[in-house]
ZAMARGU-4260 file (C-alpha; in steps of 0.2 Angstrom, whole numbers, plus 5000, padded with zeros to 4 digits):
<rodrens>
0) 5071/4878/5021 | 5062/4866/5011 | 5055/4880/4997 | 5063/4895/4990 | 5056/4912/4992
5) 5055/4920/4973 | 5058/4938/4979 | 5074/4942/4971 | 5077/4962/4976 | 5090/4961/4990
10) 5085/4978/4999 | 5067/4970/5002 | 5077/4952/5012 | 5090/4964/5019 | 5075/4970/5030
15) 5064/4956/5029 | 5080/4942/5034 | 5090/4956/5043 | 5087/4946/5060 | 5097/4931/5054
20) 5106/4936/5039 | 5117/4919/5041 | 5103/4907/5037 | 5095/4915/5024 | 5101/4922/5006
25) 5090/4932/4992 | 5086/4915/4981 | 5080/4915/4963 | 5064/4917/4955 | 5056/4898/4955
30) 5054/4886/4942 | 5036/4884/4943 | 5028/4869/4933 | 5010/4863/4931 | 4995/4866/4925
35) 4977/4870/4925 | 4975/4849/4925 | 4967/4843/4944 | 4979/4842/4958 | 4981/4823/4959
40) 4991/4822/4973 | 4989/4818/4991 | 4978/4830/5000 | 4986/4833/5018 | 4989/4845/5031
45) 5002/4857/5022 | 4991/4858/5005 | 4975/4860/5017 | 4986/4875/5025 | 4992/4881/5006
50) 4974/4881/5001 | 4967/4888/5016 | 4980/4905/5018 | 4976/4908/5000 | 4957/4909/5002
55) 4954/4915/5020 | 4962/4926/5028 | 4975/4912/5038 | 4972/4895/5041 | 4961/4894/5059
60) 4970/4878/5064 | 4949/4870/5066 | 4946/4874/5047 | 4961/4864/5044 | 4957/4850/5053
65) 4938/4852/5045 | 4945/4852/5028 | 4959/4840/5031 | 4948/4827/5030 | 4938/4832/5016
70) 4944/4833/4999 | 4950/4845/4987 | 4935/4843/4976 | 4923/4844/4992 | 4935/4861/5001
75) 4935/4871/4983 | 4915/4868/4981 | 4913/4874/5000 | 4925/4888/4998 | 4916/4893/4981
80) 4898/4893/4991 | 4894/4912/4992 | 4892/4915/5013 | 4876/4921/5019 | 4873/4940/5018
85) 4878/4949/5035 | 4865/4949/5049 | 4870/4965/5056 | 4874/4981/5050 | 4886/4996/5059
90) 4882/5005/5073 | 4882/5020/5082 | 4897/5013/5094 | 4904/5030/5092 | 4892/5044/5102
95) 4902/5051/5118 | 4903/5067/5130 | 4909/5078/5116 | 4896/5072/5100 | 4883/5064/5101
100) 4872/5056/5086 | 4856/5065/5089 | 4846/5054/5075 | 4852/5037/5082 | 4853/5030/5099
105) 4871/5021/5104 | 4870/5003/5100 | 4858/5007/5085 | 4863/5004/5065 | 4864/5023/5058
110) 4861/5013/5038 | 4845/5022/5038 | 4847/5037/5045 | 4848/5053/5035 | 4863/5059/5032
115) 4874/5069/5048 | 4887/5082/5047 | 4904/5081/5044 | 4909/5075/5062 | 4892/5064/5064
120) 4897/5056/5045 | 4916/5054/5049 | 4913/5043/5064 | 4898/5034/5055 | 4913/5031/5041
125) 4924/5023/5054 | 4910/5013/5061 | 4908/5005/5044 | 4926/5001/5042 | 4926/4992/5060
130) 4911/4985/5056 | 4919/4975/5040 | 4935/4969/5048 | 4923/4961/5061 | 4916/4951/5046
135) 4933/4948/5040 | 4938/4942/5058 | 4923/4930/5061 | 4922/4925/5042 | 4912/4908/5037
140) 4921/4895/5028 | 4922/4905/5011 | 4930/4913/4999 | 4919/4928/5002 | 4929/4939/5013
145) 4942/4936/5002 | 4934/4941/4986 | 4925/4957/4995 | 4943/4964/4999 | 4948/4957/4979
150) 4934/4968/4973 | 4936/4984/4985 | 4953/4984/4978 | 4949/4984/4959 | 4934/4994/4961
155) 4941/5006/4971 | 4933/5020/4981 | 4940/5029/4997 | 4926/5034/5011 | 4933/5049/5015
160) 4931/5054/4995 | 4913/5047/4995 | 4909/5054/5011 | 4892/5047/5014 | 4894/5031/5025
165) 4876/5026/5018 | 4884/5025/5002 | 4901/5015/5006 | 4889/5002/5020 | 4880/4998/5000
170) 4894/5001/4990 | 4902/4985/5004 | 4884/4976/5001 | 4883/4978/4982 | 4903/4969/4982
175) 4895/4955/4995 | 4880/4951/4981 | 4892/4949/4967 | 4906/4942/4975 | 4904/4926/4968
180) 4892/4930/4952 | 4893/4937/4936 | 4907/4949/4932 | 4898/4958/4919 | 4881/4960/4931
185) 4893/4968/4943 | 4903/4980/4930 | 4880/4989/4927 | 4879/4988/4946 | 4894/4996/4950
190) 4891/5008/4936 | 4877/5015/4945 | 4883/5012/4962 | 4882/5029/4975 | 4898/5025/4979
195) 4906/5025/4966 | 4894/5041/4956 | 4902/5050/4970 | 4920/5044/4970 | 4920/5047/4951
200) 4908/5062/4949 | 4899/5050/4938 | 4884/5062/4947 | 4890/5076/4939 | 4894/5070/4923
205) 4879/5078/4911 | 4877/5084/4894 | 4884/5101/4897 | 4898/5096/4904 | 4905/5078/4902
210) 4916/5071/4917 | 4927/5059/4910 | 4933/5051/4925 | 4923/5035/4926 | 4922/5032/4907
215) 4942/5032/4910 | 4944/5020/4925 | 4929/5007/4917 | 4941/5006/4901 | 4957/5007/4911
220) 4957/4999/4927 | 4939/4989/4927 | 4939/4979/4911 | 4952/4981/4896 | 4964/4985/4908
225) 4980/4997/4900 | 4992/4983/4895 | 4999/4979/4878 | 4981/4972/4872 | 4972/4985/4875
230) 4970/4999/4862 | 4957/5010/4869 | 4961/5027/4862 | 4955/5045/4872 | 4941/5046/4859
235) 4933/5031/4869 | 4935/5039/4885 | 4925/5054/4880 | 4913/5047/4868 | 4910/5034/4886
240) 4909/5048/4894 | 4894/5053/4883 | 4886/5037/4884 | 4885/5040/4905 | 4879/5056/4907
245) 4862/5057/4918 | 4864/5047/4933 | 4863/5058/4947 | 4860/5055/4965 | 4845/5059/4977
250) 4854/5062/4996 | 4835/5062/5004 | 4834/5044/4998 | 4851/5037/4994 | 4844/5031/4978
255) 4851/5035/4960 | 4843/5035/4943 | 4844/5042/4926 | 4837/5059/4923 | 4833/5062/4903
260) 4835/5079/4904 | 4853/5079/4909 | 4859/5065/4896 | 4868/5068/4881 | 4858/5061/4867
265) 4869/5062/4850 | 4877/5046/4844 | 4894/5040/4850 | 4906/5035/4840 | 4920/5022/4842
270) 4938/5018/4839 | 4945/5002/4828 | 4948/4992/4845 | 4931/4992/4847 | 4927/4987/4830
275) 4920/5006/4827 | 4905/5002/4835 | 4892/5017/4836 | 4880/5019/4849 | 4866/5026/4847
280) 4859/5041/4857 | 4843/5038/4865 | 4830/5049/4870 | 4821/5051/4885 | 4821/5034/4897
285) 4829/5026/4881 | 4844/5036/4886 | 4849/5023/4901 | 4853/5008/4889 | 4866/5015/4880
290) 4875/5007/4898 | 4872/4992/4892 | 4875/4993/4874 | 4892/5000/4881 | 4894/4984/4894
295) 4891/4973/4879 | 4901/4981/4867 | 4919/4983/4881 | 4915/4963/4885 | 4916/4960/4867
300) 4935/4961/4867 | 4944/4946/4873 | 4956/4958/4882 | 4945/4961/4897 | 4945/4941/4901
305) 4962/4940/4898 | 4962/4957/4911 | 4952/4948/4926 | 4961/4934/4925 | 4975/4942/4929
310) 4970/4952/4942 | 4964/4933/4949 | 4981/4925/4949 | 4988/4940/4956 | 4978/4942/4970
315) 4976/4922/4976 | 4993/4916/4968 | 5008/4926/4965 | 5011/4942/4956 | 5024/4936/4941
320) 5016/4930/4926 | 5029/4927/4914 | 5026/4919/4893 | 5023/4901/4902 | 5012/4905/4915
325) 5001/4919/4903 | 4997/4904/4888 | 4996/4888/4901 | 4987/4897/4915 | 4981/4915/4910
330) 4970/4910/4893 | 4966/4894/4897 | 4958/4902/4912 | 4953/4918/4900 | 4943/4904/4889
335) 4934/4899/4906 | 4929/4916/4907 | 4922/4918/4892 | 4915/4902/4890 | 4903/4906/4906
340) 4898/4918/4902 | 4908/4930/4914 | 4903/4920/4926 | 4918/4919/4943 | 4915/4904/4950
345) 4921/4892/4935 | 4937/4903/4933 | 4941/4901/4954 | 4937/4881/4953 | 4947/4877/4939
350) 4962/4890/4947 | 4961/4884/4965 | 4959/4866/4957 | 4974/4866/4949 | 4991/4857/4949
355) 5001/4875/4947 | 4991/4882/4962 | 4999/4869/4973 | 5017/4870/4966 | 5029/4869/4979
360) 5036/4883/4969 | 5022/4893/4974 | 5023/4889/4993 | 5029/4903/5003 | 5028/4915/4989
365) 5017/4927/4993 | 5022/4941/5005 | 5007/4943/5017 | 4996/4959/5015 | 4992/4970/5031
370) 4978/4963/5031 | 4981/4944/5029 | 4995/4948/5043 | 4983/4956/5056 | 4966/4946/5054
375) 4975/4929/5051 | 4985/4929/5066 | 4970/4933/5077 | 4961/4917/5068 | 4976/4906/5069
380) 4979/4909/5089 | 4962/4908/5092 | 4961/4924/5099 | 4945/4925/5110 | 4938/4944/5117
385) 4936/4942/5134 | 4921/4947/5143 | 4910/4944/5127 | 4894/4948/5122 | 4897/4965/5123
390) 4894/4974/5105 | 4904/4991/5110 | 4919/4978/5116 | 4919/4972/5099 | 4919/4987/5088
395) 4934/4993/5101 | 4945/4978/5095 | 4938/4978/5077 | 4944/4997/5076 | 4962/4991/5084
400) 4965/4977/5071 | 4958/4990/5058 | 4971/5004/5063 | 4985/4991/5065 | 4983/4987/5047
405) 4983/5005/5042 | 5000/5009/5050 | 5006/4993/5040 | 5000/5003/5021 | 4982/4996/5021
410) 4967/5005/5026 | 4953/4995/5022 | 4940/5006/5015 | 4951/5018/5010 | 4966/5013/4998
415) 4977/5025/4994 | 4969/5031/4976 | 4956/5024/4962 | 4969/5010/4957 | 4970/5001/4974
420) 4986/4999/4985 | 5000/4997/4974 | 5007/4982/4980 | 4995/4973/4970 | 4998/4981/4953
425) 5014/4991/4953 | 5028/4984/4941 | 5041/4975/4946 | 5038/4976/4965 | 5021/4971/4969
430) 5017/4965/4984 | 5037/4967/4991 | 5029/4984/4994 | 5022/4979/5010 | 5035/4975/5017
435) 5048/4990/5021 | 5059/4996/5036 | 5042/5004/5043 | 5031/4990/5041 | 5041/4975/5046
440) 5045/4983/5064 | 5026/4986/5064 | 5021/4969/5061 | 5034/4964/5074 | 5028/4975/5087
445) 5008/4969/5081 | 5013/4949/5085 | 5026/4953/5100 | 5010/4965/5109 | 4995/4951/5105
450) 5007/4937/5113 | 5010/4948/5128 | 4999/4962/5138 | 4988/4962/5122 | 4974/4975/5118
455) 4962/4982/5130 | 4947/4990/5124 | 4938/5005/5132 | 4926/4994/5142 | 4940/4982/5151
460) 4938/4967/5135 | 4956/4963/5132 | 4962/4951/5118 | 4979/4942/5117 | 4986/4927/5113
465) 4985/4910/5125 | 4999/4901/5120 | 4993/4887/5133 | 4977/4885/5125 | 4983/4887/5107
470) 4998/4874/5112 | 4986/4862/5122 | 4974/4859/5105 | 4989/4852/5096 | 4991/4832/5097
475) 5007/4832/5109 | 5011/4847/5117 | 5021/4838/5130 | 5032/4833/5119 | 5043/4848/5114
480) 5049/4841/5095 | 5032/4837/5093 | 5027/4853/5099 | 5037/4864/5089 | 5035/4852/5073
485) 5015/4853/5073 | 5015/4875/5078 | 5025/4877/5060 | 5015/4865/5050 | 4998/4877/5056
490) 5008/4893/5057 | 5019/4892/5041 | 5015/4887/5022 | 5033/4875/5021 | 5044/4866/5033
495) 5058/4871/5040 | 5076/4856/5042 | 5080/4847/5057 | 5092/4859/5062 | 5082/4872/5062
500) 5069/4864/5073 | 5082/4859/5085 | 5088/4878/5086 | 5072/4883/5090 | 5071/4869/5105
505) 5087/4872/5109 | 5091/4893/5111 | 5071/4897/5108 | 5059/4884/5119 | 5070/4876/5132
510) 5081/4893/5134 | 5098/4883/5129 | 5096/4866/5136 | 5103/4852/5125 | 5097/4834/5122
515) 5086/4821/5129 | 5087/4833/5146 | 5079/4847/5138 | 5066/4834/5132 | 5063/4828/5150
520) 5064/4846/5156 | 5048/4849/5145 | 5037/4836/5147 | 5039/4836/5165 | 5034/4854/5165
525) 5022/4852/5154 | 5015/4835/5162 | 5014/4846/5179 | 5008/4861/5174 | 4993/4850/5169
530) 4989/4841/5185 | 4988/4859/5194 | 4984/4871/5182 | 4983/4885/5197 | 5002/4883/5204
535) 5010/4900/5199 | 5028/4892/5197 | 5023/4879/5184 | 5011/4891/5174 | 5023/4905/5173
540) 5037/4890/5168 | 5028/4886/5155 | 5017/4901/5150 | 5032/4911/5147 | 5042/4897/5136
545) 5028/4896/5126 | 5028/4913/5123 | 5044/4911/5118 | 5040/4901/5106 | 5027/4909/5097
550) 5036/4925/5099 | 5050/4919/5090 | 5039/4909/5076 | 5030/4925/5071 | 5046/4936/5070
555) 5054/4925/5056 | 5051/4926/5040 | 5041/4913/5037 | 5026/4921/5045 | 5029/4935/5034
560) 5024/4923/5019 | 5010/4909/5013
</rodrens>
């Protein structure tokens, strides 16, 4: 292999490598180098691909080709454009023999209905989740999708906690509007999301009788963070606490505000880390700006810069920041932060601009999420729901993906606590925790079932993978080395040698035939299959080496990684 993998814990290759343990060997961590200086060098297909699996989830083989001849400057401006708000909402795809939505007819949004019961809300919950791995699937050419998912994991909430699905369809709005913005703007609004007064009884937290679970996770997992720079003592939590009684929630209206009567008006006081500040207790409607005197007074430390930026790097560039990469890359990009204004966008440009995001150290790093497997392989292939046009057909497929990324440790819209899914903060594993003797055959059976009888959906729709179509967009499919060179440079982030591209033509493609006859033996199948697309022999030839192929390409390790 041209790059090293950086995952140094052999259980984790055992399983992940266990299919061909003589080719591969648990390597060291890389030696990564650059800096946050521009990427100068040549902007091609395999740093289009890099850039493109890092940001989206997998690199659509018509975004590369888009981007490919662009520019890095030109891709990262693109990328950083915040994609249009969602023109549909979820639906009531979910009424049947045994329950039926009374309030909203099937095919309808339910976003404005007033609130079912516990079987009516638990579908409606569902819904939402299909609804938003459909907007993962069909994604624009942003970063948006990427950093909705970035900001459901570090403000957390879980549907099944909230239970409203009114409140986690605007909690999934209010993530949308600030994708992109001000990080500070987006701490107030989160503040006094529903969602998240639910998920954190921030509605019950009043003067008789403080709830200290949001004034914890805004401290702890939100801003400061609980590393080494952060000195927050359990003083702040409680006198936060204080500062956030009042906000309560109206379930007629789905609205929240700040009820006077219910906020606790004496001062609050401080610790050192926070310079001692006091806050004053305000009375009546003056009350609801102590938020913001707290806001101001948390952003005030350099630590919660220092803390996002973090996260960042973690999430879009690998989990290991050791003493080179936290003074070259983390506070330089801290400095940014700060600098803006809190703003995200500066911090992402100069990150994704950089010389260390396109180390080839960095290449194949990054062990896919669930998610990152089970949406980008259906971009990457293509994958088309067939018949279309059919809204219910949709929502089937959307729930399939959904439910395959669960059974692989990520449920979107329900992670497994307030901190996220472990994989992206838990020490010194990280994101090796996707990958496990459960998971891996899952993602296995995942690829091996889309490139075979696929998925129906209730209505007849089916998706799989067309390896002919996918194969006959490439520049020379009839040639087999071109074939196979061209599928790895879309489908994986680094090369592999010569001789493990002629394996592949030799035991994987063309099923053990061995020089220029094999080559022959290909083009001429591939060459006749074209002039008569219909004749059963020739298709089935060539459909089922192709499947072969991809089959095999998907199961390797490399596919597990970007």
């Amino acid at each position: 292999m041209a790059v090293c993998y950086s995952m140094e814990r052999k259980d984790f290759f055992n399983v992940l490598f266990s299919s061909q343990p003589e080719r591969y060997r648990p390597p060291a961590t890389p030696a990564l180098t650059g800096t946050l200086k521009k990427y100068k060098s040549k902007w091609d297909a395999a740093a289009t691909v890099h850039f493109l699996k890092h940001t989206m989830f997998g690199a659509k083989p018509a975004d590369v080709q888009f981007f490919k001849s662009s520019s890095l400057k030109k891709t990262v401006a693109a990328m950083l454009q915040a994609a249009p708000a969602p023109t549909t909402a979820p639906v009531n795809n979910y009424s049947d023999d045994k329950i039926i939505d009374e309030q909203v007819p099937k095919g309808n949004t339910w976003v404005n209905a007033t609130n079912g019961n516990g079987q009516i809300n638990y579908r409606r919950r569902n819904s939402y989740k299909q609804w938003w791995m459909g907007l993962m699937i069909n994604q624009d050419r942003s970063i948006t999708e990427k950093m909705v998912l970035f900001w459901h994991n570090h403000f957390a909430t879980e549907t099944n906690i909230a239970e409203n699905p009114v409140y986690c369809y605007r909690y999934n709005l209010l993530l949308r509007q600030h994708a992109l913005g001000n990080f500070k703007t987006l701490v107030k609004a989160i503040t006094t999301d529903l969602c998240m007064l639910r998920y954190l009884n921030g509605y019950a937290n009043t003067k008789k009788a403080p709830d200290e679970n949001y004034g914890r996770e805004l401290q702890e997992l939100f801003t400061v963070g609980k590393g080494p720079g952060s000195q927050y003592t359990e003083a702040d939590v409680k006198a936060a606490a204080r500062v956030l009684t009042g906000y309560k929630i109206d379930n007629k209206t789905f609205t929240s505000s700040f009820d006077a009567s219910r906020h606790d008006t004496a001062d609050k006081q401080f610790s050192n880390f926070y310079n001692s500040r006091l806050i004053k207790g305000g009375k009546g409607d003056e009350g609801a700006k102590e938020l913001d005197d707290l806001v101001d007074m948390i952003f005030e430390q350099e630590e919660v810069s220092r803390f996002i930026c973090r996260k960042l790097y973690r999430f879009f560039v690998f989990y290991t920041i050791d003493i080179v990469t936290e003074q070259q890359i983390i506070l330089p990009l801290a400095k940014i932060f700060r600098k803006n204004n809190f703003e995200i966008k500066p911090v992402l440009e100069s990150l994704l601009s950089s010389q260390h995001f396109f180390d080839i150290a960095l290449r194949n790093t990054t062990i896919k999420s669930p998610a990152d497997f089970c949406i980008g392989l259906i971009r990457e292939f293509n994958v088309a729901f067939l018949p279309h046009d059919d809204l219910m057909a949709d929502y089937s497929v959307w729930e399939f993906v959904h439910a395959q990324s669960a059974a692989m440790q990520q449920n979107i819209g329900d992670p497994p606590n307030v901190a996220g899914w472990p994989a992206y903060y838990q020490q010194p594993e990280y994101y090796k925790l996707w990958i496990n003797s459960d998971t891996l055959p899952r993602r296995n059976q995942y690829s091996d079932r889309l490139m075979g009888y696929g998925f129906t959906a209730k209505n007849g729709c089916k998706i799989n993978i067309d390896p002919v179509v996918y194969a006959s967009a490439l520049p020379h499919p009839e040639d087999p080395d071109a074939l196979i060179n061209d599928s790895i440079k879309l489908l994986y982030a680094v090369d592999l040698s010569d001789a493990e591209k002629t394996h592949i033509k030799s035991n994987v493609l063309l099923s053990n035939l061995q020089g220029d006859a094999a080559n022959h033996y290909w083009t001429n199948a591939w060459n006749a299959f074209i002039a008569k697309p219909d004749e059963p022999v020739n298709k089935k030839e060539v459909t089922n080496k192709l499947k072969n192929l991809y089959r095999y390409l998907m199961n390797r390790p490399e596919y597990q990684v970007y």
